[in-house]
N, C-alpha and C positions, 0 to 999 in steps of 0.2 A: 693063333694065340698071340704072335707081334703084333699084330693088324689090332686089335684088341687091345693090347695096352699103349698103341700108340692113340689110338683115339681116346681110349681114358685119359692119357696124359695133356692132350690137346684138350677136352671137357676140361681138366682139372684148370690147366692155364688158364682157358676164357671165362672161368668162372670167378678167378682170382688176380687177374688184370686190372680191371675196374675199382678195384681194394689198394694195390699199389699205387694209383691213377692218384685218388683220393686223396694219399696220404702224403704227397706232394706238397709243400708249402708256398703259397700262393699271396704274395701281398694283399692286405682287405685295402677297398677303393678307400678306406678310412684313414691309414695310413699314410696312402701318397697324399690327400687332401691337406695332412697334419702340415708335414712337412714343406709345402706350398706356404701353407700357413705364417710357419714362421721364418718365413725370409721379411730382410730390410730392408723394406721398400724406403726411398728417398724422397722426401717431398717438396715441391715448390711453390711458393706464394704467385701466384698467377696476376695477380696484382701490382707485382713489381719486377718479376721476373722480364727480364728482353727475350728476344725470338731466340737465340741460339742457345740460352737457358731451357726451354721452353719444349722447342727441337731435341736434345741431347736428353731431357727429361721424361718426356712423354712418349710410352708406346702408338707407333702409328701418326705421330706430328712429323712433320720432313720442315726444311727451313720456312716453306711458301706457308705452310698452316700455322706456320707457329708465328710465322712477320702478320698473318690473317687475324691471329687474335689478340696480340699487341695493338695495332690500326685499329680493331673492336672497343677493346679498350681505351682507346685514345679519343673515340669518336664518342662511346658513350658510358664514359667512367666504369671505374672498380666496379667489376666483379660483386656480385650480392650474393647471389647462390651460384652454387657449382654447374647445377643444369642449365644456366644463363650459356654457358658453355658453347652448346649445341645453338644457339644463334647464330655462333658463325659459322660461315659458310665452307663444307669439308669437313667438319666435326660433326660426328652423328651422334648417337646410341651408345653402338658400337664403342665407339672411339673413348666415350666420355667413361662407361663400364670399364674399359680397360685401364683405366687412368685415375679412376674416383680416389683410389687408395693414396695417388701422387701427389694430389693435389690440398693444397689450402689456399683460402684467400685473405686471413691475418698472419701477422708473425707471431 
């Protein structure tokens, strides 16, 4: 007769496990996106900014990429469009994606 209610009590648990599991609150992917969302991103005119502006500003620019797109600019004028970017050399995709929101090229 133990034997007996200790397995009904075991059935009762694994039945009722997966219902506790459930009711767990669990952040929606929706959320953490929100709040990504509304962070301050700081922008800089690419156009007049110097390397160490550039560097300091930019995810993924280090001083050499950032003195790379200065030289870019110096050789062949302001910036037009943003993806003009990726011209130079060590800036990719990647780089320009992570950065699009930083960036302007008027004041």
């Amino acid at each position: 007769m133990i034997k007996l209610i200790k397995q009904w009590m075991l059935v009762v648990t694994l039945l009722f496990t997966p219902v506790t599991w459930a009711n767990e609150e669990v952040p929606a992917p929706s959320e953490a996106v929100t709040e990504t969302a509304t962070e301050t991103v700081q922008t800089i005119n690419l156009n007049t900014a110097d390397a160490e502006v550039i560097a300091q500003s930019l995810q993924g620019v280090g001083l050499s990429k950032a003195q790379a797109i200065v030289a870019y600019r110096e050789q062949n004028g302001n910036f037009v469009a943003i993806e003009e970017l990726t011209a130079v050399k060590g800036i990719g995709e990647r780089t320009l994606a992570k950065n699009v929101d930083r960036i302007r090229l008027q004041e």
